[in-house]
C-alpha positions as a Markdown table, in Angstrom:
| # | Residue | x | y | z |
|---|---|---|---|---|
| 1 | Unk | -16.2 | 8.9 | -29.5 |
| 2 | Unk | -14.6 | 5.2 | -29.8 |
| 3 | Unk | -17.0 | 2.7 | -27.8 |
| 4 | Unk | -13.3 | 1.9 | -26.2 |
| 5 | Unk | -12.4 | 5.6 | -25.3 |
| 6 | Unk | -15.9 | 5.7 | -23.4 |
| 7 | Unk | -15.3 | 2.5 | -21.3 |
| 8 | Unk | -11.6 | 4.2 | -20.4 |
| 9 | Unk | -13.5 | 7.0 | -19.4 |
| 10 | Unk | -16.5 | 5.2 | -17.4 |
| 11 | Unk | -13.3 | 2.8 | -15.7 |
| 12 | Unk | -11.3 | 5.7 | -15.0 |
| 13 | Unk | -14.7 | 7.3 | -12.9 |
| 14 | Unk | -15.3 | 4.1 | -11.4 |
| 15 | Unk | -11.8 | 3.4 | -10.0 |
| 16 | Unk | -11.7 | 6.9 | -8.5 |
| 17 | Unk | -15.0 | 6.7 | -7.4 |
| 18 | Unk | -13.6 | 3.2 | -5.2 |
| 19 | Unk | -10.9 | 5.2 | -4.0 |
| 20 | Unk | -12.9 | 7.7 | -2.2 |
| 21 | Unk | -15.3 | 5.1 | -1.3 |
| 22 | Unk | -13.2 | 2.9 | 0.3 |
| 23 | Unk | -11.3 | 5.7 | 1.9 |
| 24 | Unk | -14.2 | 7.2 | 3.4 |
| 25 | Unk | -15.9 | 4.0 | 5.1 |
| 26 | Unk | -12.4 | 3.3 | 6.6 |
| 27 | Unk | -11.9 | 7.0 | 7.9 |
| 28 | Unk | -15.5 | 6.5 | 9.1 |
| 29 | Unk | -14.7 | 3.7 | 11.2 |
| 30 | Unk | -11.7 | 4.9 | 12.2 |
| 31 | Unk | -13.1 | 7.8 | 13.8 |
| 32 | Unk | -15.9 | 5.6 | 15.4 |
| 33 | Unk | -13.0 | 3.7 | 17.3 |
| 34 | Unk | -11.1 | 6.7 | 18.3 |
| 35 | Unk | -14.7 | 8.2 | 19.5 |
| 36 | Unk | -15.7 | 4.7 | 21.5 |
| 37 | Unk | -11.8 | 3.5 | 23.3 |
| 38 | Unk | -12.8 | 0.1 | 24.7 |
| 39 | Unk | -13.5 | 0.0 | 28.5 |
| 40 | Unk | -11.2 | -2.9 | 29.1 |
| 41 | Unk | -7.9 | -1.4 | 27.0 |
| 42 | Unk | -6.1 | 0.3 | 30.0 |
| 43 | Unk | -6.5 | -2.3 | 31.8 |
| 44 | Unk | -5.1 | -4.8 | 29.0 |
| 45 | Unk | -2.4 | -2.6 | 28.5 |
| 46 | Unk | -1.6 | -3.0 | 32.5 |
| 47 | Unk | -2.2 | -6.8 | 32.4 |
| 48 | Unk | 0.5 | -7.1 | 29.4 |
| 49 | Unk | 2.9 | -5.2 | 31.3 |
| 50 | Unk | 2.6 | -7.3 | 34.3 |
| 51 | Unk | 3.2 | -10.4 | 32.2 |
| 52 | Unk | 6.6 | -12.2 | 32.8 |
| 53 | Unk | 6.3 | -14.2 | 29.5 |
| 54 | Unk | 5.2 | -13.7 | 26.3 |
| 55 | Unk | 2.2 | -12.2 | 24.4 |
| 56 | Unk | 0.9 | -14.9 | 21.6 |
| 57 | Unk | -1.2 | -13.5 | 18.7 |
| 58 | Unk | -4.2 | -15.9 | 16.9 |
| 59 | Unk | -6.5 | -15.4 | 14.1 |
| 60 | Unk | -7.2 | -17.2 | 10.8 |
| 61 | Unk | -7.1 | -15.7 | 7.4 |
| 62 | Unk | -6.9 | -11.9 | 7.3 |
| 63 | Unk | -7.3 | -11.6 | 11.0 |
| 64 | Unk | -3.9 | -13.9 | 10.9 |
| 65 | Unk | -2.2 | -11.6 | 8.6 |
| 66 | Unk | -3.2 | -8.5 | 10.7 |
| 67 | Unk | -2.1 | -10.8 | 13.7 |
| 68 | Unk | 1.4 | -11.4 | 12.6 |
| 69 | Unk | 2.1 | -7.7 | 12.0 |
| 70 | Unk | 1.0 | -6.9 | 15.4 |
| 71 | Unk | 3.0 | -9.9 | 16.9 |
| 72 | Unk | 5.9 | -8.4 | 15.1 |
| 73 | Unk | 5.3 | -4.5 | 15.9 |
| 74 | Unk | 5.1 | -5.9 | 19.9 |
| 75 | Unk | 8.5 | -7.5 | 19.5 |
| 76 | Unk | 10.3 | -5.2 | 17.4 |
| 77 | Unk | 8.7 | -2.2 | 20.3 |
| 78 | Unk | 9.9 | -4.0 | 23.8 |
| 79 | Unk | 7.0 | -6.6 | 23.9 |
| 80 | Unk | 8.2 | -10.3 | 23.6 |
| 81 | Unk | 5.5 | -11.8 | 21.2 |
| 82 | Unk | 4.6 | -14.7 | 18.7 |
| 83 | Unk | 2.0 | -15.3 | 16.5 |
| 84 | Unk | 0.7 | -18.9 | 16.9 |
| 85 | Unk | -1.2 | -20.4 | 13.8 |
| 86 | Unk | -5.0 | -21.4 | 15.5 |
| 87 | Unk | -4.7 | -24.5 | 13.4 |
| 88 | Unk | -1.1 | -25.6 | 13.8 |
| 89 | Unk | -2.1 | -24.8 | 17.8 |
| 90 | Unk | -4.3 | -27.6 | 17.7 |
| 91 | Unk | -1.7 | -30.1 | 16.3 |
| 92 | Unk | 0.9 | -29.4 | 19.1 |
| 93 | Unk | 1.4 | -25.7 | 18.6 |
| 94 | Unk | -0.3 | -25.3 | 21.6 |
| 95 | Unk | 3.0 | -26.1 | 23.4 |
| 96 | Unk | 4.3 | -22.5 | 22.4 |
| 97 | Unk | 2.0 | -21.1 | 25.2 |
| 98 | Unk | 3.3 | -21.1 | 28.2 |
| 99 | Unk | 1.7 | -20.4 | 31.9 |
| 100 | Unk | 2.9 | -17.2 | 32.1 |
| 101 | Unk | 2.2 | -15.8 | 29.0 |
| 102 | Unk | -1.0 | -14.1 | 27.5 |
| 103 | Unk | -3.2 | -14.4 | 24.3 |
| 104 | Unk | -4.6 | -11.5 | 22.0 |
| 105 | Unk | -7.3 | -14.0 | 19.5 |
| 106 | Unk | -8.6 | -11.8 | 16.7 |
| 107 | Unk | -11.7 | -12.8 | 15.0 |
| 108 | Unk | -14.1 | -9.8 | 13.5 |
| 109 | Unk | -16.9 | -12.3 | 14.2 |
| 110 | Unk | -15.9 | -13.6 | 17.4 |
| 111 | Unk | -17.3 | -17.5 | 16.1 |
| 112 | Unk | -14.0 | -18.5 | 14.6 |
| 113 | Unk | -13.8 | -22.0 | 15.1 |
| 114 | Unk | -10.3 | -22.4 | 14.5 |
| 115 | Unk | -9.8 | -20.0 | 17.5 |
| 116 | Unk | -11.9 | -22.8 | 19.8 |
| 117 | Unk | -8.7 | -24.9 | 21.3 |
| 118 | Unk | -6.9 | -22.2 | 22.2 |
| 119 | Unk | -10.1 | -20.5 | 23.9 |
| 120 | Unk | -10.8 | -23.8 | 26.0 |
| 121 | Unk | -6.9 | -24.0 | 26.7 |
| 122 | Unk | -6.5 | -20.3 | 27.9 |
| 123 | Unk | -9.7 | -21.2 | 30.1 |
| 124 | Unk | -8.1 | -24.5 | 31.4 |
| 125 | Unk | -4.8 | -23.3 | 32.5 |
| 126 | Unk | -6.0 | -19.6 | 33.2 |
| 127 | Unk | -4.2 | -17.9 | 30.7 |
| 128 | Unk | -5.0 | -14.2 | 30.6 |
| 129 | Unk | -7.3 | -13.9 | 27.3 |
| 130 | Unk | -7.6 | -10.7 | 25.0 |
| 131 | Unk | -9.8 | -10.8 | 22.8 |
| 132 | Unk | -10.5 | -8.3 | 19.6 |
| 133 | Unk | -13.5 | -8.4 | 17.8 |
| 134 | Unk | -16.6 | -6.3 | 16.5 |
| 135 | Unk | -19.4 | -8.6 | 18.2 |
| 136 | Unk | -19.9 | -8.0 | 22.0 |
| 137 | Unk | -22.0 | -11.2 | 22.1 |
| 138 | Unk | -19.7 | -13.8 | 20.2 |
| 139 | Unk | -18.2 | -16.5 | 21.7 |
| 140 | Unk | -14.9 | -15.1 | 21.5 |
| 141 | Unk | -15.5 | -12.2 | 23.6 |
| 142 | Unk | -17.8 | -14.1 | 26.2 |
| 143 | Unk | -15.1 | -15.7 | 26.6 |
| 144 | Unk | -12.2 | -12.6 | 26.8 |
| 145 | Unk | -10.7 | -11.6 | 29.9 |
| 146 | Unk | -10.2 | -8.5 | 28.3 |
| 147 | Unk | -12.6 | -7.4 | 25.7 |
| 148 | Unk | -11.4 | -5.1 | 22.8 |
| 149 | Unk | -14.6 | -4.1 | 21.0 |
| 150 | Unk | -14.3 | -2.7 | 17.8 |
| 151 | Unk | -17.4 | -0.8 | 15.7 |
| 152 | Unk | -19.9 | -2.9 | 14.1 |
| 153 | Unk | -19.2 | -1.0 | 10.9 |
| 154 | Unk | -19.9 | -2.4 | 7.5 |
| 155 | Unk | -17.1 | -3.2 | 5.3 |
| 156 | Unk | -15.4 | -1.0 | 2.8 |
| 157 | Unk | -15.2 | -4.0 | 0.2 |
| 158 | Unk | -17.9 | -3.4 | -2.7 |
| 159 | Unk | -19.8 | -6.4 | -2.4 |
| 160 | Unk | -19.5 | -6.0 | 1.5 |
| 161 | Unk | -17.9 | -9.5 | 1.7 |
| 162 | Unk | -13.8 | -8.8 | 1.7 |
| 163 | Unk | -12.6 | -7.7 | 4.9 |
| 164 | Unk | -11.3 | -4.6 | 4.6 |
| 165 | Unk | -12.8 | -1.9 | 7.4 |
| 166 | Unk | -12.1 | -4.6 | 10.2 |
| 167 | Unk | -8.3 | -5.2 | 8.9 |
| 168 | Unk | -7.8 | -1.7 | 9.6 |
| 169 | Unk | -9.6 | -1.5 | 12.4 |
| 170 | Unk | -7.6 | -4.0 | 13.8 |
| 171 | Unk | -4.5 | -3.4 | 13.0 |
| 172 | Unk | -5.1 | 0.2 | 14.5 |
| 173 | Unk | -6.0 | -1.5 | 17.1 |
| 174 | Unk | -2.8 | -3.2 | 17.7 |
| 175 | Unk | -0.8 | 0.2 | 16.9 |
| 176 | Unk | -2.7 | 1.6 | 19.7 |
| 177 | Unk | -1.7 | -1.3 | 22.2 |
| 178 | Unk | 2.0 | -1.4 | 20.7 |
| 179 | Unk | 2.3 | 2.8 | 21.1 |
| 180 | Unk | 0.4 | 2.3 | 24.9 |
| 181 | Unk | 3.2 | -0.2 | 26.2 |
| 182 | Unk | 6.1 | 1.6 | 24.4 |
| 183 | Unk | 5.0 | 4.7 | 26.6 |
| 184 | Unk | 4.3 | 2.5 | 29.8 |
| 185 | Unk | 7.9 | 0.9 | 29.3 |
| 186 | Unk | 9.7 | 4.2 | 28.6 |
| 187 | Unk | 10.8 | 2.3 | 25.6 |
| 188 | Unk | 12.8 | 5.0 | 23.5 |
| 189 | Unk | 15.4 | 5.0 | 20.4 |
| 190 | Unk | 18.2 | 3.4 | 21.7 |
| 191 | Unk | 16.0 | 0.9 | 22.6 |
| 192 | Unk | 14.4 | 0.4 | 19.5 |
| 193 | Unk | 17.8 | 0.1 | 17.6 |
| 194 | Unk | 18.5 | -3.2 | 19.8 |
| 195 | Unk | 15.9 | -4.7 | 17.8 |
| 196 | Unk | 17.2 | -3.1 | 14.8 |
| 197 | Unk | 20.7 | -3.6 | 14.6 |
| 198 | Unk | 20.2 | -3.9 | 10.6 |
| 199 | Unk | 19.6 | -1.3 | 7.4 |
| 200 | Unk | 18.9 | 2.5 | 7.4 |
| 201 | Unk | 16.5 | 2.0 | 10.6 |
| 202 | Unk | 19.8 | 0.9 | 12.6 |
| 203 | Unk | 21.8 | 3.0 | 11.3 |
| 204 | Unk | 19.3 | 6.1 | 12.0 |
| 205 | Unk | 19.2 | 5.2 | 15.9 |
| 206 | Unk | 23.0 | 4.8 | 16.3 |
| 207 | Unk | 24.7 | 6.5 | 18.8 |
| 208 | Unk | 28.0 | 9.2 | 18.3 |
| 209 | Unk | 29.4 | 6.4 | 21.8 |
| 210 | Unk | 28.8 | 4.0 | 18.9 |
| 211 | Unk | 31.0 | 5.5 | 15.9 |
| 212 | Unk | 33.6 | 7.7 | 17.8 |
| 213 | Unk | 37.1 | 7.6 | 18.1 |
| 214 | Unk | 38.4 | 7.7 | 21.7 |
| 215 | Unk | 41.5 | 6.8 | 24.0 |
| 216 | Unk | 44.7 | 7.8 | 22.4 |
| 217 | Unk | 43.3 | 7.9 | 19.0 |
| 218 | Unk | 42.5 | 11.3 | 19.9 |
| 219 | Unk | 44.2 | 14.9 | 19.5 |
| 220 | Unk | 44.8 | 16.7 | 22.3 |
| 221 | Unk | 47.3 | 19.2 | 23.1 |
| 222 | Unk | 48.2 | 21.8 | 26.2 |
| 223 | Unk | 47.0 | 25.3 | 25.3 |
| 224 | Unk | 50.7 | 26.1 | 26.5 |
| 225 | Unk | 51.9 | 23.8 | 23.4 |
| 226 | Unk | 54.3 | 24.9 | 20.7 |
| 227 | Unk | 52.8 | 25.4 | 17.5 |
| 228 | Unk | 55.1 | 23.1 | 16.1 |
| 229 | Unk | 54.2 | 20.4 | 18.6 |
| 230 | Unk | 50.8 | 20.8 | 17.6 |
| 231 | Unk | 51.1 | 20.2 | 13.9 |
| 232 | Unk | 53.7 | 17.1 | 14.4 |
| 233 | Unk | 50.1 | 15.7 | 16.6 |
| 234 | Unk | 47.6 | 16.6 | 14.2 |
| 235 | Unk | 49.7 | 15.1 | 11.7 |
| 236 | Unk | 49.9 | 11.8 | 12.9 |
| 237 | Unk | 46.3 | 11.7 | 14.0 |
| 238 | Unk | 44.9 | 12.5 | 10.9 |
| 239 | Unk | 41.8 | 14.2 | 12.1 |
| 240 | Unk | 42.3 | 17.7 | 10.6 |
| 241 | Unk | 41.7 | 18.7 | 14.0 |
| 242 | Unk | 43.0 | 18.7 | 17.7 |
| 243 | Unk | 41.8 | 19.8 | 20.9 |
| 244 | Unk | 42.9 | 22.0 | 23.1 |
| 245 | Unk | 42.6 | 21.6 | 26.9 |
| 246 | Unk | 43.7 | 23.0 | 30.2 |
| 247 | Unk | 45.7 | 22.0 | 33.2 |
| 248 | Unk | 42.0 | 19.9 | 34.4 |
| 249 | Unk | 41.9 | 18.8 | 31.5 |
| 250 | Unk | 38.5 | 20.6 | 30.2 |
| 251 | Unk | 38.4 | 21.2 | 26.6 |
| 252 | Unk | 39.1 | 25.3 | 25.9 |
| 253 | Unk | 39.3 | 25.1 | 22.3 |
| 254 | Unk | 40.2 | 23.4 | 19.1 |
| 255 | Unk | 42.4 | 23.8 | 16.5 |
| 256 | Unk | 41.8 | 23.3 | 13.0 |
| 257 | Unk | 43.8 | 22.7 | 9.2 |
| 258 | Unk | 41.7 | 26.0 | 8.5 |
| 259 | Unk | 43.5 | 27.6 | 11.2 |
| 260 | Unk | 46.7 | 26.8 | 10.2 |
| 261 | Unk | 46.2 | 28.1 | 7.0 |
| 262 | Unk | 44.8 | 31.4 | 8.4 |
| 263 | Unk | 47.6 | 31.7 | 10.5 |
| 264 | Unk | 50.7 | 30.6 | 8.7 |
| 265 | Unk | 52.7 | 33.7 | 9.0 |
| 266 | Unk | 54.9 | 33.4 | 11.9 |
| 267 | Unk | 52.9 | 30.1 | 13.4 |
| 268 | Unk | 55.7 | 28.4 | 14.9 |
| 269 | Unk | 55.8 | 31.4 | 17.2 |
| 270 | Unk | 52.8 | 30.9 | 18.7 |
| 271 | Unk | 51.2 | 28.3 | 21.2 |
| 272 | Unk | 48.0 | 26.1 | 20.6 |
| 273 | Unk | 46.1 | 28.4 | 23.4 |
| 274 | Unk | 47.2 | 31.5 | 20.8 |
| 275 | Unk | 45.8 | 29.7 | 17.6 |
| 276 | Unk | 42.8 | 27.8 | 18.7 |
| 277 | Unk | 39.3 | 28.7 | 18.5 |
| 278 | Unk | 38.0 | 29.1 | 21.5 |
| 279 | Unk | 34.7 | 28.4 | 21.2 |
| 280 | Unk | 34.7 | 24.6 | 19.5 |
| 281 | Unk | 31.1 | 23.3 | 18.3 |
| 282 | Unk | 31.0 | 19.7 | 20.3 |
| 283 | Unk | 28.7 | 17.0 | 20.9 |
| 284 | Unk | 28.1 | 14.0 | 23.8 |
| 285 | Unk | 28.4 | 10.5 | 23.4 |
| 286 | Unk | 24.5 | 9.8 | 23.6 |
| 287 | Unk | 23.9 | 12.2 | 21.2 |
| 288 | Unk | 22.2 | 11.0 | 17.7 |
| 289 | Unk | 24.6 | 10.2 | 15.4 |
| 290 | Unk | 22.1 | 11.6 | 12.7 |
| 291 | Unk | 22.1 | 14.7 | 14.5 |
| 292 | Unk | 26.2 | 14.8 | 14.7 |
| 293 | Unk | 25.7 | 14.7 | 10.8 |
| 294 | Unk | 23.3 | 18.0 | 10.8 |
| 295 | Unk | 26.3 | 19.7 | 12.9 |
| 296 | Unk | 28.5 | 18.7 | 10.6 |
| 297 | Unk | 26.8 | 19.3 | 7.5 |
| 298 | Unk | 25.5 | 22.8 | 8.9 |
| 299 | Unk | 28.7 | 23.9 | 9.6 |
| 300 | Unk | 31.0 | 22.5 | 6.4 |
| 301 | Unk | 33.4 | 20.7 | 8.8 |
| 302 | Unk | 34.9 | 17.2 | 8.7 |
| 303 | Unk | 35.5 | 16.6 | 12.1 |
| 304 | Unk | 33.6 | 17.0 | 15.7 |
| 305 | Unk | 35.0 | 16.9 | 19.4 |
| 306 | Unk | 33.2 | 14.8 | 21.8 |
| 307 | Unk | 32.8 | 15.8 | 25.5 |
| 308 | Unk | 31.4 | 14.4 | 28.6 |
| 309 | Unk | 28.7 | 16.0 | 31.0 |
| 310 | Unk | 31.6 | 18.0 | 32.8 |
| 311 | Unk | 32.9 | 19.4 | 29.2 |
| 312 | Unk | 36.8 | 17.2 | 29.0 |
| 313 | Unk | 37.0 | 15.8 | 26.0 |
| 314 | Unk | 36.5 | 11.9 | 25.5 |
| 315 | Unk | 36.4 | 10.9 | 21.7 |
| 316 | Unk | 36.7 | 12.9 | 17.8 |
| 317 | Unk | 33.9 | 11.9 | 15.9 |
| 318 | Unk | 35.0 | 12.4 | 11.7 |
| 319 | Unk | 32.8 | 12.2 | 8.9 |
| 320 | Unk | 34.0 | 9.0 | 7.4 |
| 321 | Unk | 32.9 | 7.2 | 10.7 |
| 322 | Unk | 29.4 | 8.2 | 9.6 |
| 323 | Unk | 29.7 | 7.3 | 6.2 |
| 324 | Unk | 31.2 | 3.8 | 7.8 |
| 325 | Unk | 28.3 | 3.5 | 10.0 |
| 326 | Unk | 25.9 | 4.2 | 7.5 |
| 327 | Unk | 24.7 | 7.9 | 8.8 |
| 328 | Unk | 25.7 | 9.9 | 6.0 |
């Protein structure tokens, strides 16, 4: 066999052999955090929520980039946060913390020096101090209100240098805190699509309220209504649809192009309470507009009938206003 083939072969073991590796230490440590919650992370979670300002991340290198994405998950999840640079913190960035706010530092050692100003300056104005590490004893968490200890474990990287189990350990770690407040805050979709007005995420949490038709853009006729009535108003809508309500103004059916068709002979003979089907599928204004579109799609229709709580009818939702919105 070609000395090249071989070394294809050997790399080809080798890189599967990391895989696993580095897999396995990570799961390892993983489960070692689930298995050991730090002491101090209810009450952190409790201390956050009682903070009227804001929650600034810290840490240097990898710990930064770890940092930023938990900064970002807290704000994007109800949490006002911002990552402050340790370094820039010392040359006026310092400013960005305010009285009422508290600090999350991140250091896997806990001896960052970077991280020293904004220890002595969370000390001096008694700013409430988190602190996540893996070293009980470190300076950092001596100093932590809050301590969030992490394993001790080694790291997944092959030389044992790059960090690579505490990245993940910490940035679970933020998840944790981030999924904790969410709950405490009854923070739920509609919420999160304030903070995601933008792309498929804001289109997923939009509302039918947010897409429907309503006022006098909508078809509705008396179930005593001629037939001929009711096609000149589903005309000039141009739903494909109108519905059908009573003398208080409930909805008690709907009428469709389909059941025209099915009833063309003799239809102008009829009334709309004659032709409509009386059993409509509808949805509510708060009701997912993704799950509008399984209704829709489920049931090969075009158009849908929005009701309130007490069942009258308050907006048409079609499919095009999905496709607009960016449902469909």
């Amino acid at each position: 066999m070609p000395a090249s083939r071989t070394l294809l072969i050997d790399g080809g073991t080798a890189r599967m052999d990391a895989f696993s590796t580095t897999l396995n230490t990570v799961i390892k440590a993983l489960t070692r955090l689930r298995n050991e919650e730090p002491a101090d992370f209810a009450p952190a979670v409790a201390r956050i929520i009682e903070c009227n300002g804001k929650v600034i991340v810290a840490g240097v290198g990898k710990s930064g980039h770890i940092g930023r994405k938990i900064s970002a998950t807290l704000a994007s999840t109800g949490t006002s946060s911002l990552f402050v640079h340790p370094t820039e913190a010392s040359h006026g960035d310092l400013g960005m913390i305010g009285a009422d706010d508290i600090c999350i530092l991140i250091s896997n050692s806990g001896e960052t020096a970077e991280l020293g100003d904004m220890i002595y300056y969370c000390k001096r104005f008694s700013i409430p101090l988190i602190g996540i590490s893996s070293h009980a004893g470190s300076t950092l968490m001596r100093s932590a209100d809050y301590q969030l200890l992490m394993p001790d474990a080694p790291e997944a990287c092959p030389i044992g240098m790059a960090p690579m189990t505490s990245t993940t350990l910490t940035l679970a770690m933020g998840d944790a805190l981030a999924a904790a407040l969410m709950i405490e805050r009854g923070f739920q979709d509609r919420d999160f699509g304030v903070f995601h007005p933008g792309g498929k995420l804001g289109a997923q949490v939009q509302y039918v309220s947010d897409l429907m038709h309503g006022g006098d853009a909508v078809p509705l006729v008396d179930r005593d209504m001629p037939m001929n009535e009711v096609v000149l108003v589903m005309t000039q809508k141009g739903f494909g649809i109108s519905g059908v309500v009573d003398g208080d103004g409930q909805l008690v059916g709907v009428i469709s192009d389909g059941d025209l068709r099915r009833k063309i002979d003799q239809l102008f003979e009829h009334r709309a309470g004659d032709i409509m089907n009386p059993a409509p599928l509808t949805v509510t204004g708060d009701t997912l507009a993704a799950t509008a579109l399984a209704v829709l799609n489920e049931n090969a229709i075009s158009s849908l009938m929005v009701v309130d709580d007490a069942g009258a009818p308050v907006g048409i939702l079609h499919m095009h206003d999905l496709l607009r919105g960016g449902v469909a």
